[in-house]
C-alpha atoms as a printed R data frame, in Angstrom:
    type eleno elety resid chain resno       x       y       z
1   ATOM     1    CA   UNK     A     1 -39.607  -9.163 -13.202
2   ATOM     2    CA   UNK     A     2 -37.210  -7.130 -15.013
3   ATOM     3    CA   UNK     A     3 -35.707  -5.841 -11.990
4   ATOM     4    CA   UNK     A     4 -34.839  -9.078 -10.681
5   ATOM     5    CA   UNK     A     5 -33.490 -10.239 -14.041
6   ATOM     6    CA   UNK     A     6 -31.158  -6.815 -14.236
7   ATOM     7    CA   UNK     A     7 -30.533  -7.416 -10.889
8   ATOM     8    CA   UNK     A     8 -29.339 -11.494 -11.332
9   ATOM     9    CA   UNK     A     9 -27.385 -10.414 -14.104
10  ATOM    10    CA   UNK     A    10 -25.342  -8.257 -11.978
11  ATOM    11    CA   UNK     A    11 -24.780 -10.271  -9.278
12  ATOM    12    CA   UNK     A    12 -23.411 -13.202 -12.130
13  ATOM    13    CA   UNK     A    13 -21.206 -10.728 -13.420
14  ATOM    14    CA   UNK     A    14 -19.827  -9.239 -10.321
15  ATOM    15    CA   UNK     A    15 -19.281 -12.995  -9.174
16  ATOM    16    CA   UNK     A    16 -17.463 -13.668 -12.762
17  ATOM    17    CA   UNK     A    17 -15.516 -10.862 -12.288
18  ATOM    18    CA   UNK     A    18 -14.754 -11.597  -8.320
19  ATOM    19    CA   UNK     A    19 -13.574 -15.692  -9.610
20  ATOM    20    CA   UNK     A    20 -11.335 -13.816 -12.754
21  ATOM    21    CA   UNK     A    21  -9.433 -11.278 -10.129
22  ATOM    22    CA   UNK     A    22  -9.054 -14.048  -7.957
23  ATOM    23    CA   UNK     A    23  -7.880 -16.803 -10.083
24  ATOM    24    CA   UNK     A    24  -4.269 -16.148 -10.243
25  ATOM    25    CA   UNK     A    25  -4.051 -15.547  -6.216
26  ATOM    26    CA   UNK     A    26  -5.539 -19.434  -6.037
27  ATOM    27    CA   UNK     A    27  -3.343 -20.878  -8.431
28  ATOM    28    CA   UNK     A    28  -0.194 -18.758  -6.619
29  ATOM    29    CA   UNK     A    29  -1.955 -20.768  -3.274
30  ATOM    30    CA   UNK     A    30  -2.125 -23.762  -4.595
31  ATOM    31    CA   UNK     A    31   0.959 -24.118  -6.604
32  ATOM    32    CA   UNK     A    32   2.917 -22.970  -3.815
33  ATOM    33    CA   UNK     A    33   1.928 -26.090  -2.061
34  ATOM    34    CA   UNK     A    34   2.617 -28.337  -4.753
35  ATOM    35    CA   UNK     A    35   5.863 -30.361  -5.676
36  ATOM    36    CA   UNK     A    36   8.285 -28.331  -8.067
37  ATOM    37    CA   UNK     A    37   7.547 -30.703 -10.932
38  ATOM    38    CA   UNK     A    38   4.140 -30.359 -10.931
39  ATOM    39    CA   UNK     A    39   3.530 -26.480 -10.754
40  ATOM    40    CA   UNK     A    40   2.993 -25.713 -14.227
41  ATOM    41    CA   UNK     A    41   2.037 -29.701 -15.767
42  ATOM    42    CA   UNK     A    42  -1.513 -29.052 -14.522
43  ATOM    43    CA   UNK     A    43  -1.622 -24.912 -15.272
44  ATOM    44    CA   UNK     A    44  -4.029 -25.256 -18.719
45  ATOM    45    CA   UNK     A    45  -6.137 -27.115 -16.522
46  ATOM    46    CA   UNK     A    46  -8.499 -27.254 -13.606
47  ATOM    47    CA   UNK     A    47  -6.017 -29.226 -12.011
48  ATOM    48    CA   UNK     A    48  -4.427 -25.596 -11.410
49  ATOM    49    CA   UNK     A    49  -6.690 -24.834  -8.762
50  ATOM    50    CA   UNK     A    50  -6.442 -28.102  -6.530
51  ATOM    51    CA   UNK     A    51  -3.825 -28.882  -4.440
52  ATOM    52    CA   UNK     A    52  -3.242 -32.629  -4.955
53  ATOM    53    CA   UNK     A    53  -0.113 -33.815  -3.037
54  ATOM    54    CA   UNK     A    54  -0.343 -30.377  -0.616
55  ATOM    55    CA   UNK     A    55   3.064 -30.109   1.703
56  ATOM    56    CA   UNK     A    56   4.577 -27.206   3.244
57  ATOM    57    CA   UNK     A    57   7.951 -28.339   1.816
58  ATOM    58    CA   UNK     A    58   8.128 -24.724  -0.423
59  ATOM    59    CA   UNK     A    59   7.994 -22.668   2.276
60  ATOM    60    CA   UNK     A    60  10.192 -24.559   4.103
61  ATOM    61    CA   UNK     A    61  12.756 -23.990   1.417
62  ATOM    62    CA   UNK     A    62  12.424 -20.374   1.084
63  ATOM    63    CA   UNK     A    63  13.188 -20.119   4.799
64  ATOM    64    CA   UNK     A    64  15.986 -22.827   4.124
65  ATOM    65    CA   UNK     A    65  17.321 -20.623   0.470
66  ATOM    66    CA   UNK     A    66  17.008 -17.331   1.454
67  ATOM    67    CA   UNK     A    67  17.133 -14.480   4.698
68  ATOM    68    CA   UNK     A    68  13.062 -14.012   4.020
69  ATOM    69    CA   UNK     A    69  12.522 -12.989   7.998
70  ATOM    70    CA   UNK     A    70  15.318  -9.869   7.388
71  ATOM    71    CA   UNK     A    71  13.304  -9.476   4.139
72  ATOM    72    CA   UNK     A    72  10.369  -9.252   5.686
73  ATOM    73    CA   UNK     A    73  11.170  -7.383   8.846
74  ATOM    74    CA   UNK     A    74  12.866  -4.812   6.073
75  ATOM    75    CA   UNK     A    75   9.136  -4.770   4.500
76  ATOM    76    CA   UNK     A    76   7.190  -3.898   7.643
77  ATOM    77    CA   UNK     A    77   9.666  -1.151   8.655
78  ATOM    78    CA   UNK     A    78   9.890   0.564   5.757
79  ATOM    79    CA   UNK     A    79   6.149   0.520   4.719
80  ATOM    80    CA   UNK     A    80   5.137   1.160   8.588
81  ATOM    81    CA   UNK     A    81   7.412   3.723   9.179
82  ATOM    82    CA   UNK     A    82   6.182   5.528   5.830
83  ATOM    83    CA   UNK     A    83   2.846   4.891   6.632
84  ATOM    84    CA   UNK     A    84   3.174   6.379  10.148
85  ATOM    85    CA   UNK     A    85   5.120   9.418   9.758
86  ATOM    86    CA   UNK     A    86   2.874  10.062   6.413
87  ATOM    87    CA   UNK     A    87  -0.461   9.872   8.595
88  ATOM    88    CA   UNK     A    88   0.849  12.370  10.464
89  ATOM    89    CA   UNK     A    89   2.808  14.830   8.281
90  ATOM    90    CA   UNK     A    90  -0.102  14.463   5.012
91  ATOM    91    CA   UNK     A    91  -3.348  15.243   7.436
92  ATOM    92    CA   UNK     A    92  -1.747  18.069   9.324
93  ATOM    93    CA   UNK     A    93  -0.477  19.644   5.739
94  ATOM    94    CA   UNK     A    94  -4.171  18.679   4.682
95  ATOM    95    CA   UNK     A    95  -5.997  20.551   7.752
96  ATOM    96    CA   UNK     A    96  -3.864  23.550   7.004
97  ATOM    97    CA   UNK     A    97  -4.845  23.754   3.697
98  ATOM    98    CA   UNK     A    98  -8.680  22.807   4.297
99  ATOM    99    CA   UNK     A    99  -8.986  25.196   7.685
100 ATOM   100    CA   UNK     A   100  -5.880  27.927   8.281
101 ATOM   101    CA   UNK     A   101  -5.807  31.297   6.470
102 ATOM   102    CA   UNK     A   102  -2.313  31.842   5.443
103 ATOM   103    CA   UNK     A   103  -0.801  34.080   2.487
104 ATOM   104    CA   UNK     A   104  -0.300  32.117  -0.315
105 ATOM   105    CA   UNK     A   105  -2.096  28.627   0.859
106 ATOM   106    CA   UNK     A   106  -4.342  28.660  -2.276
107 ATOM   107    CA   UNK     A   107  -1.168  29.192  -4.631
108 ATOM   108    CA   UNK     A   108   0.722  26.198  -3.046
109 ATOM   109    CA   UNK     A   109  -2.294  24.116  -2.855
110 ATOM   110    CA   UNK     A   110  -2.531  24.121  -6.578
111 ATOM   111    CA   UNK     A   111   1.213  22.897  -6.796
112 ATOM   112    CA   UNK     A   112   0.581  20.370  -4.587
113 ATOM   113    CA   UNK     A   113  -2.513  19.120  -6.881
114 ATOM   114    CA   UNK     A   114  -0.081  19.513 -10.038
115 ATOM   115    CA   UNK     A   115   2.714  17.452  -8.168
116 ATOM   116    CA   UNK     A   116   0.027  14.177  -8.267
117 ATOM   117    CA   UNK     A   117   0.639  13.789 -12.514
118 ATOM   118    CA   UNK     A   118   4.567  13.407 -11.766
119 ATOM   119    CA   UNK     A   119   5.335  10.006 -11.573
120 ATOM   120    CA   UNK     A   120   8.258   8.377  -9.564
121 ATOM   121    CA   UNK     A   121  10.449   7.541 -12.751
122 ATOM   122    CA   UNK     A   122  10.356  11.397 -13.610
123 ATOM   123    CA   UNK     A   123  12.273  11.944 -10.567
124 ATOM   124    CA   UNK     A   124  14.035   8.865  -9.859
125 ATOM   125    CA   UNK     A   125  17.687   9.425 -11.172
126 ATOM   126    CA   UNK     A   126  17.767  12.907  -9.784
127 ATOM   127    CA   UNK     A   127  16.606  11.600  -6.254
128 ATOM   128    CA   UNK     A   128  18.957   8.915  -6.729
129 ATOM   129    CA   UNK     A   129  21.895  11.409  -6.932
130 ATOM   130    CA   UNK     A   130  21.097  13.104  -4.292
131 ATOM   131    CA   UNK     A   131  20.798  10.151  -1.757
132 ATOM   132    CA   UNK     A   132  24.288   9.326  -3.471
133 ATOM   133    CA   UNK     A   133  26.018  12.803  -2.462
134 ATOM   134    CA   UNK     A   134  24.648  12.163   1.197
135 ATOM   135    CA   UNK     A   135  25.584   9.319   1.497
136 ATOM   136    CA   UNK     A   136  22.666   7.423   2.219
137 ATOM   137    CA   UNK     A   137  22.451   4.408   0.301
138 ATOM   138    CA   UNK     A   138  21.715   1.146   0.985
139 ATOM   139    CA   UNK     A   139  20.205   2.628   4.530
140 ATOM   140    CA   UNK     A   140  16.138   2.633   5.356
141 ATOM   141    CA   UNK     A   141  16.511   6.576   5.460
142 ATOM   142    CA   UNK     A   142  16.930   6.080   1.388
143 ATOM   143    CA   UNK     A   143  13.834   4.561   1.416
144 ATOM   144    CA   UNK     A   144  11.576   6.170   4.136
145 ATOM   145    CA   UNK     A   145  12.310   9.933   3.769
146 ATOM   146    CA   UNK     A   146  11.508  10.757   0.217
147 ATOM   147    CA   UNK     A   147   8.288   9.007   0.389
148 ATOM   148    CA   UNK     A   148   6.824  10.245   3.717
149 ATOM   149    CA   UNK     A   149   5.113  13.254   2.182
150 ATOM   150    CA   UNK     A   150   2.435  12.406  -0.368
151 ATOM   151    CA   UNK     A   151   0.416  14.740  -3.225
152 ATOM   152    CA   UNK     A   152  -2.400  11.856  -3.194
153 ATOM   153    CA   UNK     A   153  -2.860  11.768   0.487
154 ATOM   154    CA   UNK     A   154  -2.655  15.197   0.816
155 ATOM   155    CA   UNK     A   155  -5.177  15.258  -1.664
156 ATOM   156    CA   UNK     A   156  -7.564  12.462  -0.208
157 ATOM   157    CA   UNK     A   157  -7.310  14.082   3.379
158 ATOM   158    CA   UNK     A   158  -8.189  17.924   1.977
159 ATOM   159    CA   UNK     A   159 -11.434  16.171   0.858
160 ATOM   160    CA   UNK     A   160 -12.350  14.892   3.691
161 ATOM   161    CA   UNK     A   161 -11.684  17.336   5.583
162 ATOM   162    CA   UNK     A   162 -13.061  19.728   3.551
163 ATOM   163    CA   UNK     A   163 -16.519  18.378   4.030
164 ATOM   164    CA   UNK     A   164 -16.319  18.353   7.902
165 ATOM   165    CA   UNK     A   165 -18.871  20.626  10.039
166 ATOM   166    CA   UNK     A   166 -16.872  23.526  11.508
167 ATOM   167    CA   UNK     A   167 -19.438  24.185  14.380
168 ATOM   168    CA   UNK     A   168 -17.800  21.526  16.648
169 ATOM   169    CA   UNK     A   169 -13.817  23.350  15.934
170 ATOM   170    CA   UNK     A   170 -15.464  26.698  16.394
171 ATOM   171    CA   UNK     A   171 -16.919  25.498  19.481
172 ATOM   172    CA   UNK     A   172 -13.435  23.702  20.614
173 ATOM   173    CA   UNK     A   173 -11.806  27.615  20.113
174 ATOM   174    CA   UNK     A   174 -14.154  29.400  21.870
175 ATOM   175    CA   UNK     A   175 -13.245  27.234  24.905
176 ATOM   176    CA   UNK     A   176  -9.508  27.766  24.353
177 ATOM   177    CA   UNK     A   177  -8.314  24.808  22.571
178 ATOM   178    CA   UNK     A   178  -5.581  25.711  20.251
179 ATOM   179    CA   UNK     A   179  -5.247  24.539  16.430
180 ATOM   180    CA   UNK     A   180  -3.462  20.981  17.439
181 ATOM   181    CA   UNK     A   181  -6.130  20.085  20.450
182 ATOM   182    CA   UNK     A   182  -8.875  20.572  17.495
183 ATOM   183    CA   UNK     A   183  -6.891  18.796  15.286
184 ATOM   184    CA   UNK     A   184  -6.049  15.671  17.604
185 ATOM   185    CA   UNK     A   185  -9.396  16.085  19.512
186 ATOM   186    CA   UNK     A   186 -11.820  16.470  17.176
187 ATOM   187    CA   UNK     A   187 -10.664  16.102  13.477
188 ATOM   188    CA   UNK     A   188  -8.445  12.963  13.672
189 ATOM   189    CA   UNK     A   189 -11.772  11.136  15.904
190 ATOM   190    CA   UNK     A   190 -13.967  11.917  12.768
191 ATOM   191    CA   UNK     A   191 -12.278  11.309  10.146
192 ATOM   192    CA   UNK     A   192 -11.252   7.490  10.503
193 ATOM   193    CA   UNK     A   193 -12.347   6.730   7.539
194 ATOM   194    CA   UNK     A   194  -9.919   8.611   5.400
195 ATOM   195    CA   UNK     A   195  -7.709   7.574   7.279
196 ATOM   196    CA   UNK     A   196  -8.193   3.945   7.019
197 ATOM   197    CA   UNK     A   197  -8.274   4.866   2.932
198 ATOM   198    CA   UNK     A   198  -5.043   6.486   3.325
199 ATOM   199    CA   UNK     A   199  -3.231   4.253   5.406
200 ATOM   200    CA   UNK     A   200  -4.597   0.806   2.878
201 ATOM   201    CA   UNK     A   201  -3.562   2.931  -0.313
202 ATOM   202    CA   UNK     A   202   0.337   4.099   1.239
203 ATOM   203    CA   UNK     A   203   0.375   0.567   2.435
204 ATOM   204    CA   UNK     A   204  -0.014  -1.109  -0.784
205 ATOM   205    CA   UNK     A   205   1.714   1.048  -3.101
206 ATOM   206    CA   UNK     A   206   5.582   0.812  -0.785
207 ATOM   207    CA   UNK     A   207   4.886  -2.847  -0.029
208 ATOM   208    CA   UNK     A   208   5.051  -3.782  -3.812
209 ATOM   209    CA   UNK     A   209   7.542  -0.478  -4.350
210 ATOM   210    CA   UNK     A   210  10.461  -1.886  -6.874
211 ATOM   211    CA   UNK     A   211  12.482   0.469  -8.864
212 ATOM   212    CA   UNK     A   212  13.145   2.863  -5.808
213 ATOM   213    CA   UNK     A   213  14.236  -0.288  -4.086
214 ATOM   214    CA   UNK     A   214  16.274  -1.490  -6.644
215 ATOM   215    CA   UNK     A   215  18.732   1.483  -7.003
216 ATOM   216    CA   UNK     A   216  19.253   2.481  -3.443
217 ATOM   217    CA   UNK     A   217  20.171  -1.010  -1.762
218 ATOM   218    CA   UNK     A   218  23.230  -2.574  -2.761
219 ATOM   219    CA   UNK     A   219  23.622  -5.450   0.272
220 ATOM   220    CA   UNK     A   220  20.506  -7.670   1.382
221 ATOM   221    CA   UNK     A   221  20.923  -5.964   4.727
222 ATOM   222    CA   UNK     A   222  18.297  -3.315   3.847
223 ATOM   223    CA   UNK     A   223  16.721  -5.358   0.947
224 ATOM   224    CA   UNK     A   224  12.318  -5.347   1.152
225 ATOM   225    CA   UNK     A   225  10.509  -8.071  -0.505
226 ATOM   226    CA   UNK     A   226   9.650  -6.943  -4.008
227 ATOM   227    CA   UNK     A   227  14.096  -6.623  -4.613
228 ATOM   228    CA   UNK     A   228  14.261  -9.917  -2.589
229 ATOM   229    CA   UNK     A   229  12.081 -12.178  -4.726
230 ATOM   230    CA   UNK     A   230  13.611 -10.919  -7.777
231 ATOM   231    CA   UNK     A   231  17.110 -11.906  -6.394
232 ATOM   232    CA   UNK     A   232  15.743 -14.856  -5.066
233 ATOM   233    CA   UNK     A   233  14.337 -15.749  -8.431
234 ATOM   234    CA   UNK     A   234  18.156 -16.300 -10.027
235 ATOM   235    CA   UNK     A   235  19.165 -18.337  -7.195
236 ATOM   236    CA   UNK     A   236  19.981 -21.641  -8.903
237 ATOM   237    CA   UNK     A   237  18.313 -24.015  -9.330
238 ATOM   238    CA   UNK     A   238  15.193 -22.494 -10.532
239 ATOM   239    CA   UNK     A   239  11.723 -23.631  -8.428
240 ATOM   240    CA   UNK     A   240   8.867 -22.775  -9.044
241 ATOM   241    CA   UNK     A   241   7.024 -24.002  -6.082
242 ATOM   242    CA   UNK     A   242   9.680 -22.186  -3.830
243 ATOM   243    CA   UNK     A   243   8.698 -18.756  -6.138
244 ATOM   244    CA   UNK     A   244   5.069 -18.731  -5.448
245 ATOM   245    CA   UNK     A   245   5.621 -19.645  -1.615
246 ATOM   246    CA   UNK     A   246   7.951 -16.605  -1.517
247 ATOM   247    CA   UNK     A   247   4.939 -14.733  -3.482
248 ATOM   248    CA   UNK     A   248   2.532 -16.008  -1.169
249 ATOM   249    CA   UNK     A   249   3.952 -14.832   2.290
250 ATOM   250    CA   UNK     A   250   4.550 -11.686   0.370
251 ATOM   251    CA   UNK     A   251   1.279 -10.829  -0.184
252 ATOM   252    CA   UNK     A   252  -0.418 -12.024   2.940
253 ATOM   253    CA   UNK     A   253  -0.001  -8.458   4.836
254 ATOM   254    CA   UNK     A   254  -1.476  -7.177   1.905
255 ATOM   255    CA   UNK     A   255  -4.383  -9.129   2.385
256 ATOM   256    CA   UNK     A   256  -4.289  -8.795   6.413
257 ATOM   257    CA   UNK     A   257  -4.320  -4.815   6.015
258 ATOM   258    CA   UNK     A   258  -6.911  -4.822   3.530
259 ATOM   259    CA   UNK     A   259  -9.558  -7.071   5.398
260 ATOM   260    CA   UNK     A   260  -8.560  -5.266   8.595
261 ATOM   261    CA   UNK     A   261  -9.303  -2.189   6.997
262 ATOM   262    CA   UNK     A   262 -11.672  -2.743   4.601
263 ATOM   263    CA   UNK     A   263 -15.210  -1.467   5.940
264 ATOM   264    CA   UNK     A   264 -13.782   1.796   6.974
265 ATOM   265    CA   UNK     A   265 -11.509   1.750   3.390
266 ATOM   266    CA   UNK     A   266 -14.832   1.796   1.373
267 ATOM   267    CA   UNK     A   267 -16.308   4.644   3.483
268 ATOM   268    CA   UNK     A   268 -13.745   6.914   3.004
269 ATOM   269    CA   UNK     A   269 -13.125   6.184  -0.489
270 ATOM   270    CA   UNK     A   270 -17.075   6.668  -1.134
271 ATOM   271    CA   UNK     A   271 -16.612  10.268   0.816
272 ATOM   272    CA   UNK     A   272 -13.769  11.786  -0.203
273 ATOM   273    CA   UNK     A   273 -15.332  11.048  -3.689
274 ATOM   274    CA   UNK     A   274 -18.951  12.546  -2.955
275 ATOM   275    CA   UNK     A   275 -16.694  15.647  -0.702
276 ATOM   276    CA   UNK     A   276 -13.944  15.782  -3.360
């Protein structure tokens, strides 16, 4: 009896918990799909949550008020292209360190580890000047190149990889294959969850990106989302409605990535943690 009770009580609060983290994502919904005036007249209420007089008129005006495909297309290119390249250069930097004997691997792996406590803003305004001198502002390389290598994924992958039997490589290298056959052939096949991990974390921390963003681009040309809704939030006259319809086509991909994702996201987080 008392293990059902414990067990009820866990399941109400993980459900409370769930509706609380979830609330402001329904009333961004719904409010994006209500007329201007009436956005924030029924917020204190439950009102909030049901779309009365529902229209697609918002989003219609955001397409109407503001580039939001170029935004968008800016969005996907960026965070793919980071995304990409970083599967590729963050697991092969993470197999070396977890497999090759190489002078010095142990001393670099440490800096890499001490690297993950130094946050963006530490190193923005030197970074900045130095996309300044080359004269790369207000491109995508700006925004792509500094980002493609990454302490955390490094980090994540090394884990994993860590943790992976060696019999099946050692086997692979008896029968010739060199480093990057094992690698492609063998590694990268089991270890999709880490990489699913990797690819859902990278993808939501440059889709939301702001502050990098912010100082490189100068023209919309180049502009993501997060600098775009900010800009689009000073456009006169101020509605609301046509904010959260902006927020919600923002963070759809978000949500598409993550439920795509998501079964293979929880495996790898739960073994890089046990491996890690």
């Amino acid at each position: 009896m008392k293990y059902w009770l414990q067990r009820s009580f866990n399941y109400l609060f993980l459900t409370l918990a769930a509706l609380l983290f979830l609330a402001p994502v329904v009333m961004m919904l719904v409010g994006s799909l209500k007329p201007d005036q009436q956005v924030f007249v029924e917020a204190g209420s439950l009102s909030a949550f049901i779309p009365g007089e529902a229209s697609l008129d918002n989003y219609a005006d955001v397409f109407a008020r503001s580039d939001f495909l170029r935004f968008l297309f800016n969005s996907l290119f960026i965070t793919g292209t980071i995304v990409i390249a970083g599967l590729l250069v963050n697991s092969l930097a993470a197999y070396a360190f977890a497999r090759l004997q190489w002078r010095g691997r142990d001393l670099l792996f440490n800096l890499v580890l001490a690297l993950m406590i130094l946050p963006l803003e530490a190193i923005a305004v030197p970074l900045f000047y130095q996309v300044a001198v080359l004269g790369l502002r207000d491109t995508y390389t700006a925004q792509i190149l500094p980002f493609i290598a990454n302490t955390f994924a490094i980090y994540l992958f090394y884990s994993f990889f860590i943790g992976l039997p060696r019999e099946l490589e050692e086997a692979a290298r008896l029968d010739g294959a060199s480093t990057l056959r094992i690698f492609f052939s063998i590694i990268v096949p089991n270890s999709k969850p880490v990489f699913a991990s990797v690819t859902i974390l990278t993808f939501l921390l440059w889709w939301g990106s702001y502050l990098w963003p912010l100082m490189v681009t100068i023209g919309p040309e180049v502009r993501p989302l997060p600098v775009a809704i900010a800009s689009f939030y000073t456009l006169p006259p101020l509605q609301w409605g046509d904010i959260l319809a902006f927020g919600v086509m923002m963070v759809s991909p978000v949500l598409l990535i993550f439920l795509l994702f998501q079964r293979w996201f929880v495996r790898g987080v739960a073994a890089s943690a046990i491996k890690g």
